[in-house]
C-alpha positions as CSV (number, residue, x, y, z in Angstrom):
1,X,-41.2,-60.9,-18.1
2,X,-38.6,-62.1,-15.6
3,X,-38.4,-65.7,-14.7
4,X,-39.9,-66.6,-11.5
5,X,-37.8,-67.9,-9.1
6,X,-39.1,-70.6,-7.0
7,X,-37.3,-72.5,-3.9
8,X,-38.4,-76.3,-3.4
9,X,-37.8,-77.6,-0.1
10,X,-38.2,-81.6,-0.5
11,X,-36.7,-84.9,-0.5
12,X,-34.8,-86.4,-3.3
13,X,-36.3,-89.3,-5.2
14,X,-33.7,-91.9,-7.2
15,X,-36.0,-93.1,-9.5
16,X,-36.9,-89.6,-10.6
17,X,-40.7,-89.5,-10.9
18,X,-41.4,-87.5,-7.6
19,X,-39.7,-85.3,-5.2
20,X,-36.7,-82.9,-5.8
21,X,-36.3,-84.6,-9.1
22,X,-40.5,-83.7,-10.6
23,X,-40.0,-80.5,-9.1
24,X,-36.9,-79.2,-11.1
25,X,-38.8,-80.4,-14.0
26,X,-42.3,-78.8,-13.7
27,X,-40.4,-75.5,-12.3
28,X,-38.4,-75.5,-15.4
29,X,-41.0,-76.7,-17.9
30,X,-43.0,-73.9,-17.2
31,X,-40.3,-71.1,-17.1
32,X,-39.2,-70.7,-13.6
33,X,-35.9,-70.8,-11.9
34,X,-36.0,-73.6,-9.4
35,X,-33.5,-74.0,-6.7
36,X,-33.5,-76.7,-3.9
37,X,-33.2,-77.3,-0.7
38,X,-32.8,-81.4,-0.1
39,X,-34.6,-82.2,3.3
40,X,-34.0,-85.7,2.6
41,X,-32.5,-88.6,0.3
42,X,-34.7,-91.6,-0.8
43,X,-33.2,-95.1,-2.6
44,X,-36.5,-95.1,-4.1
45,X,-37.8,-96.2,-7.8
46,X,-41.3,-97.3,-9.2
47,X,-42.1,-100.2,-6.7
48,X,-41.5,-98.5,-3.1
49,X,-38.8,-96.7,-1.0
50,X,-36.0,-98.8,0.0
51,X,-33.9,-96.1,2.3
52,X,-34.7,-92.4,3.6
53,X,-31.7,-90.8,5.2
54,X,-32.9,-87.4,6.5
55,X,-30.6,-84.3,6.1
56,X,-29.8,-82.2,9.2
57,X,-31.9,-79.3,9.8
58,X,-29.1,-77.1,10.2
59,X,-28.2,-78.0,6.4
60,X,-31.5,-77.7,5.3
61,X,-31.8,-74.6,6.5
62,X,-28.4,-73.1,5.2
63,X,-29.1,-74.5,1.5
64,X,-32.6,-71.9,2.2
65,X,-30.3,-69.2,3.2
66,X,-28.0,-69.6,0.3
67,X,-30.4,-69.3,-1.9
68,X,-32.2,-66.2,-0.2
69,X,-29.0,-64.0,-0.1
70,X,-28.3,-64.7,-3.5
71,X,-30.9,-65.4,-5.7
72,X,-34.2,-64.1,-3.7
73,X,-37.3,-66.1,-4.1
74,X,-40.3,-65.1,-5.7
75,X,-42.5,-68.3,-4.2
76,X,-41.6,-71.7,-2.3
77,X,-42.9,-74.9,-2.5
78,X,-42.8,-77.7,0.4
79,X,-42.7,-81.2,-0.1
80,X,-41.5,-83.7,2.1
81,X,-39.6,-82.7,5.4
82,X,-37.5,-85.4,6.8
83,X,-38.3,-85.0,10.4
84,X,-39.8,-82.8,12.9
85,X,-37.2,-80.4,13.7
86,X,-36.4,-79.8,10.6
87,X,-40.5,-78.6,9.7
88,X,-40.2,-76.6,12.6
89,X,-37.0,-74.9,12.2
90,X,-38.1,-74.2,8.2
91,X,-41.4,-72.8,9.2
92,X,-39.5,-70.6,11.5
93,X,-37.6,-69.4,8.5
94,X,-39.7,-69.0,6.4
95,X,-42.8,-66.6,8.6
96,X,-40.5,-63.7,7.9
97,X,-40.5,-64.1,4.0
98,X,-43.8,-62.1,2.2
99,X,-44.1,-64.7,-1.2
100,X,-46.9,-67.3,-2.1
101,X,-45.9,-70.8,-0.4
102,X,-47.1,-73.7,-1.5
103,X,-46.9,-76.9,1.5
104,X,-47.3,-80.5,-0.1
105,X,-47.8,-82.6,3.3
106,X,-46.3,-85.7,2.2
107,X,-46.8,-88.9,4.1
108,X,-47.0,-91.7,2.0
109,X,-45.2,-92.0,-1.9
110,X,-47.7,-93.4,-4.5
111,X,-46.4,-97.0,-3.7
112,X,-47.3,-96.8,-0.3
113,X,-44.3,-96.3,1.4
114,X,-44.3,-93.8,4.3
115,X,-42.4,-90.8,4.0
116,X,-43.3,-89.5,7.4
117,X,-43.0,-90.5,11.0
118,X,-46.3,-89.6,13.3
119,X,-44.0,-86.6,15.3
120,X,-42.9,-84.9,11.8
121,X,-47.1,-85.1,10.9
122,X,-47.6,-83.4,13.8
123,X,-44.8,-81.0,13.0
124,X,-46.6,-80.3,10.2
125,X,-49.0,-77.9,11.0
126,X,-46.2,-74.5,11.7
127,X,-45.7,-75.4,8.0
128,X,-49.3,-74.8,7.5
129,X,-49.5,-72.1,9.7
130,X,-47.3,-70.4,6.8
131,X,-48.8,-71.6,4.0
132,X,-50.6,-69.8,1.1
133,X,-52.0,-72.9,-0.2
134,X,-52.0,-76.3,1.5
135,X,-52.4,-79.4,-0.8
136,X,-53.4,-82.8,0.7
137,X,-55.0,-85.8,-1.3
138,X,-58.0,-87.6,0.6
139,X,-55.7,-89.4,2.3
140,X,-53.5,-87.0,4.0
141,X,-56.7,-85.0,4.7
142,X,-58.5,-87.3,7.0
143,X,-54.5,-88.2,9.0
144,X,-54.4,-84.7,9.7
145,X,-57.9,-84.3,10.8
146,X,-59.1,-87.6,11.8
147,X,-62.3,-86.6,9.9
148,X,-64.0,-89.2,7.6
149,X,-66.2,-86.8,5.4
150,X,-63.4,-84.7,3.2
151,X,-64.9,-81.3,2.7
152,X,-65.1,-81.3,7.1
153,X,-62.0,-82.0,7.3
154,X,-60.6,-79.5,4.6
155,X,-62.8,-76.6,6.9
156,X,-61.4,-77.4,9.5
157,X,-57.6,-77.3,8.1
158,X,-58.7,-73.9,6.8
159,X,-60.0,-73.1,9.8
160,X,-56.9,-73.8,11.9
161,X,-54.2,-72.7,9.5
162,X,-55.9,-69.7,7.8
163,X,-54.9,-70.8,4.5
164,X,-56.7,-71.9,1.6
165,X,-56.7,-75.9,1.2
166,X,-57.0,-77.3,-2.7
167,X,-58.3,-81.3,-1.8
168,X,-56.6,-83.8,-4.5
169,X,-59.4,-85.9,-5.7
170,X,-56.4,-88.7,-7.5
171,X,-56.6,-91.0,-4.0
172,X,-60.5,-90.8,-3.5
173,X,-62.1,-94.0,-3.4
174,X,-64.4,-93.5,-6.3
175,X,-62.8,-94.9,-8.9
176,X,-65.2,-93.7,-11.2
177,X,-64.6,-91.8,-14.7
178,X,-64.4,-88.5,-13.7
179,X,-62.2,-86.5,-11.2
180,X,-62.4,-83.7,-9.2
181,X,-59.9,-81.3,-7.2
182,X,-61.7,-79.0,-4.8
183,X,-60.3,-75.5,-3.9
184,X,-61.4,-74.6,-0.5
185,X,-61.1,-71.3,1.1
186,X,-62.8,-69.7,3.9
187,X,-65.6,-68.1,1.7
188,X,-65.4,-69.8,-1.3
189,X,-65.6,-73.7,-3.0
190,X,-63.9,-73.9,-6.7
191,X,-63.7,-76.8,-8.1
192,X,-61.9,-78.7,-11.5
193,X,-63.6,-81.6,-12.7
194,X,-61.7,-83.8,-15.5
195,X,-61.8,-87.5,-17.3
196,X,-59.9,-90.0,-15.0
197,X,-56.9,-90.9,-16.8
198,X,-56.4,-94.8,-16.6
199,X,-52.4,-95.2,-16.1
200,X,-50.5,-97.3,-13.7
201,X,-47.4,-94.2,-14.2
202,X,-48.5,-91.6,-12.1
203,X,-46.0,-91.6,-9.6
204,X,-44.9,-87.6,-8.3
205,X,-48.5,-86.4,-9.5
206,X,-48.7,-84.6,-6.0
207,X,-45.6,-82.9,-6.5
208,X,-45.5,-81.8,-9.9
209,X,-49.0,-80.3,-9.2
210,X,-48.0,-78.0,-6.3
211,X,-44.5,-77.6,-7.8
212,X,-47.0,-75.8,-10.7
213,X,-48.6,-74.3,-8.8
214,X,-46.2,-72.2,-6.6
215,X,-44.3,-71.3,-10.4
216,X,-47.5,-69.9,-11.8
217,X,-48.0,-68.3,-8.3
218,X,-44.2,-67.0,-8.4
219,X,-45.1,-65.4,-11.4
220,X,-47.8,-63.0,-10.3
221,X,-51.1,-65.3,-11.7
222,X,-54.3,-65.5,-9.1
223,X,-54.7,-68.7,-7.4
224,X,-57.5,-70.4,-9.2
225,X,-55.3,-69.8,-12.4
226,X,-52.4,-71.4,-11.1
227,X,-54.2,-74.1,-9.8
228,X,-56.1,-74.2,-13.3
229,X,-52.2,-74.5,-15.5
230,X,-50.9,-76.8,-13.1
231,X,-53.8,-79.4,-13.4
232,X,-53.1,-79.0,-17.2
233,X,-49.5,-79.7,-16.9
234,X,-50.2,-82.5,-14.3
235,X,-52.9,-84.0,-17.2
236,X,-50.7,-83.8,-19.6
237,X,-47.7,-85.2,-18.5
238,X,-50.0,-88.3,-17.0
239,X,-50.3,-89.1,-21.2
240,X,-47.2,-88.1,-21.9
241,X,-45.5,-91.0,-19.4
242,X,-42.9,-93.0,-20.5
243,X,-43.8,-96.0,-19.6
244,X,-40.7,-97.1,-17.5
245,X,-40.6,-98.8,-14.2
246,X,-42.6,-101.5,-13.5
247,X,-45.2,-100.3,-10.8
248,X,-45.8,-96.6,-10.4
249,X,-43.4,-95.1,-12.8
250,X,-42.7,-91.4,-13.7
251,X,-45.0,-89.1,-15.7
252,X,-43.7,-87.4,-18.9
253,X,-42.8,-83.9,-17.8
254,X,-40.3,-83.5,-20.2
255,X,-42.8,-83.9,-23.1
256,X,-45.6,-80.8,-22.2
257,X,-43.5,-78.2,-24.6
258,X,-45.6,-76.7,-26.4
259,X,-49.2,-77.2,-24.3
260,X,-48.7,-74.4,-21.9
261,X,-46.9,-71.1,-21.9
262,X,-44.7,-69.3,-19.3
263,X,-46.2,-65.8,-19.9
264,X,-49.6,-64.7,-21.4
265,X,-48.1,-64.4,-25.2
266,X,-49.6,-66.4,-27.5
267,X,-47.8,-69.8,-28.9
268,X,-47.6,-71.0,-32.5
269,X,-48.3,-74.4,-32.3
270,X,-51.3,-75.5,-34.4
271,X,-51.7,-74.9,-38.2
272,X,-54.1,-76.3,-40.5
273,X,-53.5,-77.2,-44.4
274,X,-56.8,-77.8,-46.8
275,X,-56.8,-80.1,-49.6
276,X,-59.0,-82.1,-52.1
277,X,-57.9,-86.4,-51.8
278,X,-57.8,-87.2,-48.3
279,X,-56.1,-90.8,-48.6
280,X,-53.2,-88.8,-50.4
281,X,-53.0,-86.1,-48.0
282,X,-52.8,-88.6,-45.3
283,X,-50.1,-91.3,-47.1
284,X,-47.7,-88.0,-47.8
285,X,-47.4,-86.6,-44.1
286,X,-47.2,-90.0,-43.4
287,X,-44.5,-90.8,-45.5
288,X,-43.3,-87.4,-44.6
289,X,-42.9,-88.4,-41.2
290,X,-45.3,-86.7,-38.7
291,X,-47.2,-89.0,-36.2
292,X,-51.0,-89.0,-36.8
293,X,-53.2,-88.7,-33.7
294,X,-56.7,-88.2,-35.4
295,X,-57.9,-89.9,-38.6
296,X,-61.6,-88.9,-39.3
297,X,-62.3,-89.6,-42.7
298,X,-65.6,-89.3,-42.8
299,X,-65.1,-85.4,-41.5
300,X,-62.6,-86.0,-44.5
301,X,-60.1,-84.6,-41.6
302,X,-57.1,-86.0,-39.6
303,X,-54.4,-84.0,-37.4
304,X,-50.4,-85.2,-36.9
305,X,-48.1,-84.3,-34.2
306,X,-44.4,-83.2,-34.8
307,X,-41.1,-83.9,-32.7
308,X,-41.5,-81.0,-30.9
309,X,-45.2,-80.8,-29.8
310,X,-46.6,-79.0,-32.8
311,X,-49.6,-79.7,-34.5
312,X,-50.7,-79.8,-37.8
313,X,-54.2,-80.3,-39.4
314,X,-55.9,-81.3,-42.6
315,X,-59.0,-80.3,-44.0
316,X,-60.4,-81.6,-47.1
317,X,-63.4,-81.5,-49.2
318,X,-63.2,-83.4,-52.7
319,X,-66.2,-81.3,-54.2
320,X,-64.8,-77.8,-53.0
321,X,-62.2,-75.4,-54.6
322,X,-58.7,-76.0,-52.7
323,X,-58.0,-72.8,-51.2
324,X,-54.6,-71.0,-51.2
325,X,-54.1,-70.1,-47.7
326,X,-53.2,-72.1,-44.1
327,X,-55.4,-71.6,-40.9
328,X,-52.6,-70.8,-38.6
329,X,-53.8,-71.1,-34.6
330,X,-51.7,-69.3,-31.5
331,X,-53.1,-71.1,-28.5
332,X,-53.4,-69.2,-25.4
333,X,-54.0,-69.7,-21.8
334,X,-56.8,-67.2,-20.7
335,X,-58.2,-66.8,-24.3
336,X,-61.1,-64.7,-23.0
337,X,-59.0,-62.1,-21.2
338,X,-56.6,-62.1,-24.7
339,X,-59.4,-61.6,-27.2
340,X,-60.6,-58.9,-24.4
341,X,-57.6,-57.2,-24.6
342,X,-56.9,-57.0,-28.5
343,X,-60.6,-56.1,-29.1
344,X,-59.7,-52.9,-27.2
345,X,-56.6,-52.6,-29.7
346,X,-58.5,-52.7,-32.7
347,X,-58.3,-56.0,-33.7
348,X,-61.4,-57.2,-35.7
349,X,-62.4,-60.8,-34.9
350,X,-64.8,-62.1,-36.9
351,X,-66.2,-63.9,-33.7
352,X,-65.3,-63.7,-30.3
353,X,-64.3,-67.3,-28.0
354,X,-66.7,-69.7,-28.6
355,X,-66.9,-73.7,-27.5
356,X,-66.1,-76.1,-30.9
357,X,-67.5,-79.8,-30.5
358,X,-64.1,-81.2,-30.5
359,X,-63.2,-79.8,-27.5
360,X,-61.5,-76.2,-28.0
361,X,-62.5,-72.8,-27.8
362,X,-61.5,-70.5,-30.6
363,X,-61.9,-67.0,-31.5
364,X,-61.1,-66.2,-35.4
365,X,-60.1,-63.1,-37.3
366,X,-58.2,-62.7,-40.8
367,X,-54.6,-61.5,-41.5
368,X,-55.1,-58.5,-44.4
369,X,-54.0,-60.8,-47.3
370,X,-57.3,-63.0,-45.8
371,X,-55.5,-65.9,-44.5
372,X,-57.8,-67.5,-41.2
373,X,-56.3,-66.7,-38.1
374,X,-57.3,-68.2,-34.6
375,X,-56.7,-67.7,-31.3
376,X,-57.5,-70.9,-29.1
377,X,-57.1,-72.7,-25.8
378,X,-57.3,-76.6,-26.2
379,X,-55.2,-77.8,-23.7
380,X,-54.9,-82.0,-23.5
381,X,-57.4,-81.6,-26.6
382,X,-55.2,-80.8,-28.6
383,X,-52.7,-83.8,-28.4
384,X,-54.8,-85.7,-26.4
385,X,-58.5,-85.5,-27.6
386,X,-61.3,-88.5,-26.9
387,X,-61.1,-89.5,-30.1
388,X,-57.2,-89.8,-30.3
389,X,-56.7,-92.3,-32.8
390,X,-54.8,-96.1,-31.1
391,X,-53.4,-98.9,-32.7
392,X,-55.6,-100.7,-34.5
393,X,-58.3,-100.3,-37.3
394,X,-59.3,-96.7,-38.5
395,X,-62.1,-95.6,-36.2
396,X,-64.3,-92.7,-37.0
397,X,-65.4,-90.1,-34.9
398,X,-68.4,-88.1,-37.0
399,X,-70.2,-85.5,-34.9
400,X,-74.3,-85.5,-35.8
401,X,-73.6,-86.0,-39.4
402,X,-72.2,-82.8,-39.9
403,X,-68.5,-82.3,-41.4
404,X,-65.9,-80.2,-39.2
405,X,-65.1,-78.3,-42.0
406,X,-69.1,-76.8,-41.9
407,X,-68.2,-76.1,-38.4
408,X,-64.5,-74.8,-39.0
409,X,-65.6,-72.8,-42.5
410,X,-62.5,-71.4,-43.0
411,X,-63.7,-69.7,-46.5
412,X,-63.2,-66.4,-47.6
């Protein structure tokens, strides 16, 4: 499969955590090519923006055509502009290109700042006017409507630009435990609900989303799955942030490795070992190194993280036979359309995908020596469950009284 190639046409961001700089990261992350096109350079870092010097539109526009004679472009994302011309002189660029383009109408940074003047708002819209998706938080919704009730003012953005409009829910003013991101299009409302993720480090969330989204786009998927794999990467990252900066600081893009794939191949990344004393099992992985992230022992169960993403699991049952085999798991992204496909092949799973309590879906056949194998989409589950263990005491997290391992049964 080749490597999409995707054009980001943004500001720069010093401190790193949005802009030019998040783009390059999600972009790369997730298998593209990215190339830029600076619009503008911040002095910005976690607290606010201290300096915007705007590029010249006539330099904007020749890093685009550099890139389009050379490398092509297989989809584009816009972030912030820099001024007025400079939107409209891009939008007149870019109505003679045919790829998926992905406008981010920036106005103000997750500290606050303001990142846009009221003339390069207005400027705006012939952006829109060539957009495949347009991707405002709540916010930026209502400043370019001057609607109060969101899902108006997305119709009427829909309305006016003929292009699909996916409302961020991460600046609503419910600051309740759940959060929702709305996809909508002239005939149709999608929409992705999730846990709120308490962090102050979510600083370039906007960007890295519709960076994602224009790669996954770039790469041939439909738009509710690239909407779907960017809010995963987006999620992720959110847990995976460093912690640096000391108001909003940078999410972790450089730690989702081995949560998401660039094509539709399947990724080792899970395996699961059995065994009889628990305590032991735990101490020697442990001492072994790995990082433990869920310690059930009352499931008699508990799952450690590697250096590089991976996961491994233990399973153990003291009054049970220790069997001689590993449970290896190949996570996927569309695990329904996967199984679908190697049914048709031949392959003879043992059961199709089905929902497990802790959070994945699985699907299970056996190698011909009898060895378990699964295929699976967990997502933040897997590094990130509910029950992810923190510091502290050993906390347990059994299910109804019944083990995992009744609900795993990997036996023969």
């Amino acid at each position: 499969m080749k490597t999409p190639r995707i054009l980001i046409i943004a500001g720069s961001d010093s401190g790193g955590g949005a802009g030019i700089q998040a783009d390059i990261k999600t972009v790369t992350m997730l298998g593209g090519h990215a190339m830029t096109a600076i619009t503008a350079v911040t002095a910005q870092n976690s607290r606010g923006v201290d300096a915007i010097h705007p590029i010249p539109a006539e330099t904007v526009l020749a890093q685009v055509e550099a890139c389009l004679k050379d490398f092509g472009v297989d989809a584009i994302k816009i972030g912030m502009i820099g001024s007025a011309f400079t939107a409209r002189t891009i939008a007149d660029r870019l109505k003679r290109l045919h790829v998926p383009i992905v406008v981010d109408p920036i106005m103000v940074a997750t500290s606050g700042s303001t990142l846009a003047d009221e003339e390069t708002v207005a400027a705006m819209g012939k952006l829109m006017d060539v957009a495949t998706l347009i991707t405002p938080n709540i916010p930026e919704l209502k400043k370019l409507t001057a609607r109060t009730d969101t899902m108006a003012a997305a119709l009427e953005l829909v309305a006016r630009h003929k292009s699909p409009v996916l409302m961020k829910g991460s600046h609503d003013d419910d600051d309740g435990e759940s959060i929702a991101d709305v996809l909508v299009e002239e005939d149709n409302i999608t929409t992705w609900q999730g846990t709120r993720i308490e962090t102050q480090h979510s600083h370039g969330t906007g960007c890295t989303l519709a960076s994602g989204i224009a790669t996954c786009l770039g790469r041939g998927d439909p738009l509710g799955d690239a909407i779907a794999k960017a809010r995963d990467f987006v999620r992720i990252a959110l847990y995976e942030a460093p912690g640096i900066g000391r108001g909003a600081g940078p999410m972790g893009h450089h730690r989702v490795r081995m949560d998401l794939g660039a094509d539709e191949m399947q990724r080792l990344n899970q395996v699961t070992m059995t065994g009889k004393d628990y305590d032991a099992m735990v101490a020697f992985y442990k001492k072994l190194g790995l990082k433990q992230i869920v310690d059930s022992p009352d499931n008699q169960y508990a799952r450690f993280e590697t250096g590089n993403g991976t996961t491994m699991s233990i399973q153990c049952d003291p009054d049970a036979e220790v069997e001689d085999f590993v449970a290896i798991y190949f996570e996927v992204d569309d695990l329904d359309r996967r199984v679908e496909k190697l049914t048709r092949a031949g392959m003879p799973f043992e059961h199709g995908a089905r929902a497990q309590p802790w959070g994945w879906r699985e699907a299970r056949l056996r190698d011909p020596a009898g060895n378990t194998v699964f295929l699976y989409k967990g997502g933040e589950n897997r590094r990130f469950p509910p029950w992810r263990t923190k510091d502290g005491p050993r906390a347990s997290t059994k299910r109804g009284g019944g083990r995992w391992r009744d609900l795993w049964s990997p036996q023969r």
